[in-house]
C-alpha positions in Angstrom: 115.6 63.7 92.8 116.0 65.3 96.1 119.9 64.6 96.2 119.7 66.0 92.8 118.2 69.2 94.3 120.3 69.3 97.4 123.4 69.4 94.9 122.3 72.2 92.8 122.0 74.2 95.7 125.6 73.1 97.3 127.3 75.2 94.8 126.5 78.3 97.1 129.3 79.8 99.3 128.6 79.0 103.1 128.5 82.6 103.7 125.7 83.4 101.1 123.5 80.5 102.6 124.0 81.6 106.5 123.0 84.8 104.8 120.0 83.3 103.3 119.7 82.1 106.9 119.5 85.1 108.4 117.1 86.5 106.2 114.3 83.7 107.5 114.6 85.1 110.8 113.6 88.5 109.8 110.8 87.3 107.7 109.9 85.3 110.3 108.8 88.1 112.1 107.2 90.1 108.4 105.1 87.0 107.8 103.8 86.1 111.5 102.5 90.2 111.3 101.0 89.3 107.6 99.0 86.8 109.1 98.2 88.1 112.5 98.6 91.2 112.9 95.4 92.5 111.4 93.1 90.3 113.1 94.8 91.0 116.6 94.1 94.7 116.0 90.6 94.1 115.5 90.5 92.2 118.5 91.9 94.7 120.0 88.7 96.9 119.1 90.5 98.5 115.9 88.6 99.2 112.8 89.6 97.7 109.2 90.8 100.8 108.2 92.4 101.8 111.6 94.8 98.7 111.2 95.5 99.1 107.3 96.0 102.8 108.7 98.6 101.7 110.8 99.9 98.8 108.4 100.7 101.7 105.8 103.3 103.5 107.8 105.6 100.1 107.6 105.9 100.8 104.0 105.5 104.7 104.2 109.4 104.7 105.8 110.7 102.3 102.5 109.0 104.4 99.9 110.8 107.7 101.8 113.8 106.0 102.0 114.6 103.6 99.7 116.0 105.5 96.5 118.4 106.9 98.7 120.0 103.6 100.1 120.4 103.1 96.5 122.8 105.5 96.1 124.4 104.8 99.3 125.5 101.0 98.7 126.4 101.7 95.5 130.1 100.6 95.8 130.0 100.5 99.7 130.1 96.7 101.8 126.3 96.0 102.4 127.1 93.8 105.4 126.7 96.4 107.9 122.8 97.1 106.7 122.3 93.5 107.3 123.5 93.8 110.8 121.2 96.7 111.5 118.2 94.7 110.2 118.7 91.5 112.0 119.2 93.5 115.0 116.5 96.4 114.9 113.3 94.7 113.6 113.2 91.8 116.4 113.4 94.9 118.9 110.8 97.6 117.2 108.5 94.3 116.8 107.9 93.8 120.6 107.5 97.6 120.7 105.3 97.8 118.3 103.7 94.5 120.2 103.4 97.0 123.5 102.0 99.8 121.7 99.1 97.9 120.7 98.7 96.5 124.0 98.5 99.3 125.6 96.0 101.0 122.7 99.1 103.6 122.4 98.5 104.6 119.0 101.4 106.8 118.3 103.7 104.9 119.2 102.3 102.2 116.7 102.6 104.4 114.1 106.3 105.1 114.8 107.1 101.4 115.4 105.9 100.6 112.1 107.7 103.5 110.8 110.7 102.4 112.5 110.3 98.6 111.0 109.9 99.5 107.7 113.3 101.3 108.2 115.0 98.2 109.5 114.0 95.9 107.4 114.6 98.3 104.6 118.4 97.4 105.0 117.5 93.6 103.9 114.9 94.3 101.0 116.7 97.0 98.9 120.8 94.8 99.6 120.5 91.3 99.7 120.0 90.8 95.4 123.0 93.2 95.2 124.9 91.3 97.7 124.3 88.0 95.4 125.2 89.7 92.2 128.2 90.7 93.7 129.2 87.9 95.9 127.9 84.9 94.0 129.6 83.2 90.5 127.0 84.7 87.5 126.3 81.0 86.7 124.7 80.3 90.0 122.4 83.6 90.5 119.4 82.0 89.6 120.0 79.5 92.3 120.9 81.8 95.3 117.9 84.1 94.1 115.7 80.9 94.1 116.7 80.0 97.6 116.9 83.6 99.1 112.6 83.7 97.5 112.6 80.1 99.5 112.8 81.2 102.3 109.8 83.5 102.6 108.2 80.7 102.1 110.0 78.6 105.0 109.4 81.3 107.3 105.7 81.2 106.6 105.5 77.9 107.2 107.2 77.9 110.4 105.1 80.7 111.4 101.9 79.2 110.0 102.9 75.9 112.1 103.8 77.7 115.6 100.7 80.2 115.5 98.5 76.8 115.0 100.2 74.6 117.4 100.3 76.9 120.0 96.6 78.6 119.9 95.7 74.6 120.0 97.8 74.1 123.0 96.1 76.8 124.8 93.8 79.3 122.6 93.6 81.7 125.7 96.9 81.6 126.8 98.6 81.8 123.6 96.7 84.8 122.3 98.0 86.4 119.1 99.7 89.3 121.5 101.9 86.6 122.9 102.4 85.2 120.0 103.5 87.7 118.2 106.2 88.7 121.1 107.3 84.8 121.2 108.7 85.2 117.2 109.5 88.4 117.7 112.3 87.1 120.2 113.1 84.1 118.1 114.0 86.3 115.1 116.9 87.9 117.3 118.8 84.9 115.9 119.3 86.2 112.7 122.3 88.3 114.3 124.1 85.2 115.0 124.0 84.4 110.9 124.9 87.7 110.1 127.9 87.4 111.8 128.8 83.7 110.6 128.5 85.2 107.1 130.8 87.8 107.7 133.9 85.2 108.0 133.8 85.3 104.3 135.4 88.9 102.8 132.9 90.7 101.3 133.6 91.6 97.6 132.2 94.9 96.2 134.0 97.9 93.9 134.7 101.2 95.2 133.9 104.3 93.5 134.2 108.0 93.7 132.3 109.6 96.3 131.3 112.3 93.7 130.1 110.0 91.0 127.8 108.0 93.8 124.8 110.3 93.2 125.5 110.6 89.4 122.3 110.4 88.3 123.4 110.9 84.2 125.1 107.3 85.4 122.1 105.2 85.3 120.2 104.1 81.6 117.2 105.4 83.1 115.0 104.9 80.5 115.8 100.8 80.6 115.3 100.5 84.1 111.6 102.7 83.7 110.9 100.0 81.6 112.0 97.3 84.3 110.0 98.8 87.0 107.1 99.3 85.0 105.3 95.4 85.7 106.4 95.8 89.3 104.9 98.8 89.8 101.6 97.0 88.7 102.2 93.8 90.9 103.6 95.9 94.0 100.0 97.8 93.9 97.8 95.0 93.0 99.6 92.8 95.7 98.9 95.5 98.2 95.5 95.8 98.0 94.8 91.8 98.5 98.2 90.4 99.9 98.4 91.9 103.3 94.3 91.4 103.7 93.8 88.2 103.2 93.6 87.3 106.1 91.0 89.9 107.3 89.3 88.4 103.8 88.9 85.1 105.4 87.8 86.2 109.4 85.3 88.4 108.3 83.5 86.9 105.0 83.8 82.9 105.8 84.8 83.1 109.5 88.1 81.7 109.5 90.5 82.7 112.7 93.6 83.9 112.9 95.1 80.5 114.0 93.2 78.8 111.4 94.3 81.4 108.5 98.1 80.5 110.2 98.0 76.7 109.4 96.4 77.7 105.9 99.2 79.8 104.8 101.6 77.7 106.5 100.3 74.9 104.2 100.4 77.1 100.9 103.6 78.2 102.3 104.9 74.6 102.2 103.5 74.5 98.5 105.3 77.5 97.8 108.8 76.2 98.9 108.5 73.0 97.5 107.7 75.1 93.6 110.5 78.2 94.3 113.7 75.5 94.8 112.5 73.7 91.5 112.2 77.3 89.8 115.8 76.7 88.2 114.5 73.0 86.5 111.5 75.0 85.4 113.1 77.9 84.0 115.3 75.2 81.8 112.1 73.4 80.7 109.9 76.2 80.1 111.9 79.4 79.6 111.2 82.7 80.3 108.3 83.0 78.4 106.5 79.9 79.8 107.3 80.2 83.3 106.3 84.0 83.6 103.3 84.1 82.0 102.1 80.5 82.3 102.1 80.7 86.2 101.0 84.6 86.5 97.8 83.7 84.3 96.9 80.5 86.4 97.2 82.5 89.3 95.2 85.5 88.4 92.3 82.5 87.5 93.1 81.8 91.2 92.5 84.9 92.9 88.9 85.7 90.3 87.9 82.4 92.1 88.6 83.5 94.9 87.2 87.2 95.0 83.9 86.0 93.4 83.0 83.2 96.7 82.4 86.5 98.9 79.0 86.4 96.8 78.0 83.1 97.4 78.7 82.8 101.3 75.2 81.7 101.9 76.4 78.0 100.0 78.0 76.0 103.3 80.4 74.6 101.3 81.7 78.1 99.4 84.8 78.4 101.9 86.3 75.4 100.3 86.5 76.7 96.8 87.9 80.0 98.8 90.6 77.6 100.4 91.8 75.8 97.2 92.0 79.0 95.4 94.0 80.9 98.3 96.4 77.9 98.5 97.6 77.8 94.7 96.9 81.1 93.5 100.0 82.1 95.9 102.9 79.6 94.4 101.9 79.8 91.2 102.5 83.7 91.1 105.5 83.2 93.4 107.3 80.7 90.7 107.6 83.9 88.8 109.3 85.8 91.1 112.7 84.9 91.2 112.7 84.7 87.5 111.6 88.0 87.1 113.8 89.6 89.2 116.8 87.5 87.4 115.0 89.1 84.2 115.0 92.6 85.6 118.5 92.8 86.5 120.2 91.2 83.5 117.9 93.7 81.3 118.9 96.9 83.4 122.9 95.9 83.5 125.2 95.7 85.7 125.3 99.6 86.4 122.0 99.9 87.3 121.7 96.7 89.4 121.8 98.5 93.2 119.4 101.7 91.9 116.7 98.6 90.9 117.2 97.0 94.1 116.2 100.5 95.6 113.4 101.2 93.3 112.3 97.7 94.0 111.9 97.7 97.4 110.7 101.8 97.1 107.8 100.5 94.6 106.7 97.8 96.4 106.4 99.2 99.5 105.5 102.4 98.6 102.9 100.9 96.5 101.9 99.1 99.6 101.3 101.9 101.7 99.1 103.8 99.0 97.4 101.0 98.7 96.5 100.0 101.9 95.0 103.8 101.8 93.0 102.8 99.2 91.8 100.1 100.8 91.4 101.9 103.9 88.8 104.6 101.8 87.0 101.5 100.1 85.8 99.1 103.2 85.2 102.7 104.9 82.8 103.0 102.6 81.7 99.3 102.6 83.0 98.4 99.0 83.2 94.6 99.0 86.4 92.6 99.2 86.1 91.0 95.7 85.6 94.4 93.9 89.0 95.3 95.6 90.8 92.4 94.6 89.1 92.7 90.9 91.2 95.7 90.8 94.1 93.9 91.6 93.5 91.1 88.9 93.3 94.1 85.9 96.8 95.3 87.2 98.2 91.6 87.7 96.8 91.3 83.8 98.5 94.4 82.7 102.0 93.3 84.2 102.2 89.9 82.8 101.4 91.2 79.1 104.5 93.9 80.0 107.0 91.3 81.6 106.1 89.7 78.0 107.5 92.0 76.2 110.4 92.6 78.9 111.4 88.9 78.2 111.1 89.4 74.1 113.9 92.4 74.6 116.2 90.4 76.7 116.3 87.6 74.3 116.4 90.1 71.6 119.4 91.9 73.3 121.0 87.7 74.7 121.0 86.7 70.7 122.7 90.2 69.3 125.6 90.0 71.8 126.0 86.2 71.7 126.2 86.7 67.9 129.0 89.6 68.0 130.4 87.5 70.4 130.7 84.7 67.7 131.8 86.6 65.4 135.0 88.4 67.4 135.9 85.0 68.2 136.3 84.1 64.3 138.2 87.4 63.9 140.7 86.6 66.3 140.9 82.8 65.0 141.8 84.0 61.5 
């Protein structure tokens, strides 16, 4: 089975998987401040709203940004925004590592700023690069892997926060840490540059047509952004938390959050690089909604054991909940993106990829305000992520009926197709 699974996967160019490569370095670095970050600050003496506070402003530069880098690759190389990313975010992460170590709060504002805008070449290119760069047959499979490897960099993370804050738990603080990956991602550079022996394939246009807007089918792609807009602001109000969740309502540190998303992590990896087989079994339909409604039972679990912490054993339900609500909304993922872009078009592909990355961190930095207002004023932890549970609801009812057009518009162009082909025969 896993020869089987290693094959599917050797169909990808060497260039797309140093690519893919590359991309776990900088996520490296996104996912050890996802499951850090937060609790150093409050170590550091900063309030939960204080760190979402600062948190926002990563995703305050996308949501500024983002629409316009849309435009911009449109019919331009992407490589060079891949460069800037694998470069910049190692660097603005030990600045932003110094900042808070030195309680210079301005400066953390504009590091995260700065971060957002770094990674921001990564998030809003790399599907586009694919599309362009990799045989329409095989998308599904470098999606699938690029989505895998978030989950390989939170393991790896996961594993090195644990191991080393068991080494020594007062040498290996989460400030050095942090500044140890932060180093470690400067490798992505190197795969950059080994993907780069391979020409990059993209279509020039006209300069003047580039900011077109009567070019995109702009009501289609509303449609498309529509459940993502409702995940991006759900997510954000429980994702980056989480582990704030677990330190302050059932006591778990930072290191042993790390090893527990490392774990789920693992669990996520193992169910993104089977997504193809699953797709082909369960279609569409079945994959979408039957994971996204499994996890959304998940996280309810999960949000209601902040009201029975006084039960010993309540953290354990909170464990098993955390660990498979994640894959089981993450198996969706690559599908839906693969959804998303068919259903927009090939015209419209790089302005989603913008949106995309616009909505979900835009989404993420209004919602880490929200979040900010609601533990200022003491509102529980599960009443926040109930909110995000009515939004996950609403998306996976829309993504439905996403799905049911797609097919709709598959079977209508398959049948012309059929039917050209007899004209020409006769």
């Amino acid at each position: 089975m896993i020869k089987k699974l290693i094959k599917q996967y050797q169909v990808l160019d060497k260039s797309i998987i140093n690519l893919i490569i590359a991309e776990f370095f900088i996520q490296l670095i996104d996912y050890s401040y996802l499951t850090i970050l937060l609790v150093y600050l409050n170590k550091m003496g900063y309030p939960d709203y204080k760190s979402a506070d600062f948190f926002g402003f990563r995703f305050l530069s996308v949501l500024l940004l983002s629409f316009n880098l849309g435009f911009y690759i449109k019919g331009r190389k992407i490589r060079p925004l891949l460069y800037i990313s694998a470069i910049f975010t190692p660097l603005l992460s030990l600045g932003i590592i110094y900042a808070i170590q030195y309680k210079l709060d301005f400066l953390i504002y504009v590091g995260m700023f700065l971060l957002g805008v770094s990674v921001l070449g990564l998030e809003v290119s790399i599907l586009p690069y694919f599309l362009r760069n990799v045989k329409e047959q095989y998308h599904t499979e470098a999606i699938s892997l690029s989505y895998s490897t978030a989950s390989l960099s939170a393991i790896a993370s996961g594993l090195f926060i644990y191991l080393l804050t068991t080494i020594n738990p007062v040498f290996f603080d989460e400030q050095l840490i942090l500044k140890i990956i932060s180093v470690i991602g400067f490798a992505a550079i190197y795969f950059v540059y080994k993907s780069s022996k391979k020409r990059e394939f993209y279509v020039p246009i006209l300069r003047r047509s580039r900011y077109d807007l009567s070019d995109f089918d702009w009501w289609n792609v509303v449609k498309a952004m529509v459940p993502t807009l409702l995940i991006a602001t759900g997510a954000g109000l429980a994702i980056p938390f989480m582990g704030l969740f677990f330190y302050k309502i059932h006591h778990v540190d930072s290191y042993q959050f790390a090893i527990l998303s490392s774990f789920t992590a693992l669990i996520v990896f193992l169910s993104t690089i089977y997504v193809p087989n699953i797709k082909n079994k369960l279609g569409y339909k079945g994959t979408v909604v039957g994971s996204q409604t499994l996890a959304v039972l998940c996280l309810f679990l999960l949000a209601i054991t902040e009201f029975y912490t006084s039960y010993s054993h309540i953290v354990i339900l909170a464990i098993i909940c955390y660990v498979f609500r994640q894959p089981l909304m993450n198996i969706a993922m690559p599908i839906t993106s693969d959804v998303t872009m068919k259903f927009v078009g090939f015209r419209n592909r790089e302005i989603v990829s913008a949106l995309t990355a616009a909505i979900w961190s835009g989404s993420w930095f209004f919602s880490s305000n929200i979040f900010r207002v609601l533990r200022k004023h003491e509102v529980p932890y599960a009443h926040i992520f109930f909110i995000t549970i009515g939004l996950y609801i609403i998306s996976i009812i829309w993504y439905y009926y996403l799905i049911v057009l797609y097919e709709k518009e598959e079977k209508k162009y398959a049948k012309n197709k059929s039917v050209d082909s007899t004209q020409i025969q006769k």
